[in-house]
C-alpha positions in Angstrom: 117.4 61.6 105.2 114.0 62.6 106.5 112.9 66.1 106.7 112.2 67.4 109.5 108.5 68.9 110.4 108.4 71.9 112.1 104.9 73.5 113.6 103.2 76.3 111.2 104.3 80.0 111.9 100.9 82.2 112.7 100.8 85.4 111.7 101.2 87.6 114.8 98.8 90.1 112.9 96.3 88.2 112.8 96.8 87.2 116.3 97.0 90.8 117.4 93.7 91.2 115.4 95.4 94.5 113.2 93.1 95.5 110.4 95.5 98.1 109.0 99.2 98.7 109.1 100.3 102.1 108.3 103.3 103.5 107.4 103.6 105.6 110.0 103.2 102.9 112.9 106.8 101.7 113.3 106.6 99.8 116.0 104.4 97.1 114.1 106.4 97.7 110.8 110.3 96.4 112.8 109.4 92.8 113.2 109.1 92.0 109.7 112.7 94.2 108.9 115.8 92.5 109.0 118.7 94.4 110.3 120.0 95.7 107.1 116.1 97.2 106.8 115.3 94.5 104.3 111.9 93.2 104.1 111.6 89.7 105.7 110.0 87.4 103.6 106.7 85.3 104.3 108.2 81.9 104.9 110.4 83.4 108.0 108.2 85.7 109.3 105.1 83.5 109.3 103.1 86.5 108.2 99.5 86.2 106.2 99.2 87.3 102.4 96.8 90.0 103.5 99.0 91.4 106.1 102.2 90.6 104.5 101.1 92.9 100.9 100.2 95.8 103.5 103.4 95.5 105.8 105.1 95.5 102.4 103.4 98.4 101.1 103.6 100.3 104.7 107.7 99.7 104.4 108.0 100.7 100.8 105.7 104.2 102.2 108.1 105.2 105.2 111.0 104.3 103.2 109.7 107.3 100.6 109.0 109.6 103.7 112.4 109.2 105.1 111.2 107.4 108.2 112.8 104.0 107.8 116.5 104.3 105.5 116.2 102.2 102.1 119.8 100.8 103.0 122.4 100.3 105.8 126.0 100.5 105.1 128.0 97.3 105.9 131.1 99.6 106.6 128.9 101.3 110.0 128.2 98.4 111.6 125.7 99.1 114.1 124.5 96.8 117.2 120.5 97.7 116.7 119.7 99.7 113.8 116.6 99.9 115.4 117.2 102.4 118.1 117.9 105.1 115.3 114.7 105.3 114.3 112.5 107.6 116.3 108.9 106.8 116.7 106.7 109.9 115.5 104.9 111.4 118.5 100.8 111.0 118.1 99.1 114.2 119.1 
């Protein structure tokens, strides 16, 4: 069987030219959450090293402030667990 070759994924951070991520910018921080608020993985995502360790770190900061929940329940099955979270309001 031959494998099949697919075209590289670029990162869309790099694309987008983002220097920082922070924790509080959760628009940026959803696309590399899965629906259960895991952190997607380099391979699927096609995300850099550099922006990978600070999307990583950014997830694991807004987890600790409550912005972003640590787990979803499989029991409350929701259709996008992204509408519950609220994007903060910049002054």
């Amino acid at each position: 069987m031959a494998r099949r070759k697919y075209g590289r994924k670029k990162c869309k951070y790099c694309e987008e030219k983002v220097e920082y991520i922070g924790y509080k910018d959760i628009e940026l921080i959803k696309y590399s959450l899965s629906e259960r608020y895991k952190i997607m993985p380099r391979r699927l995502t096609g995300t850099c090293k550099k922006h990978q360790d600070m999307v990583q770190k950014a997830i694991k900061r807004a987890r600790q402030v409550a912005l972003i929940p640590y787990v979803v329940d499989r029991h409350r099955v929701i259709e996008n667990p992204f509408d519950e979270i609220k994007p903060l309001k910049s002054k």
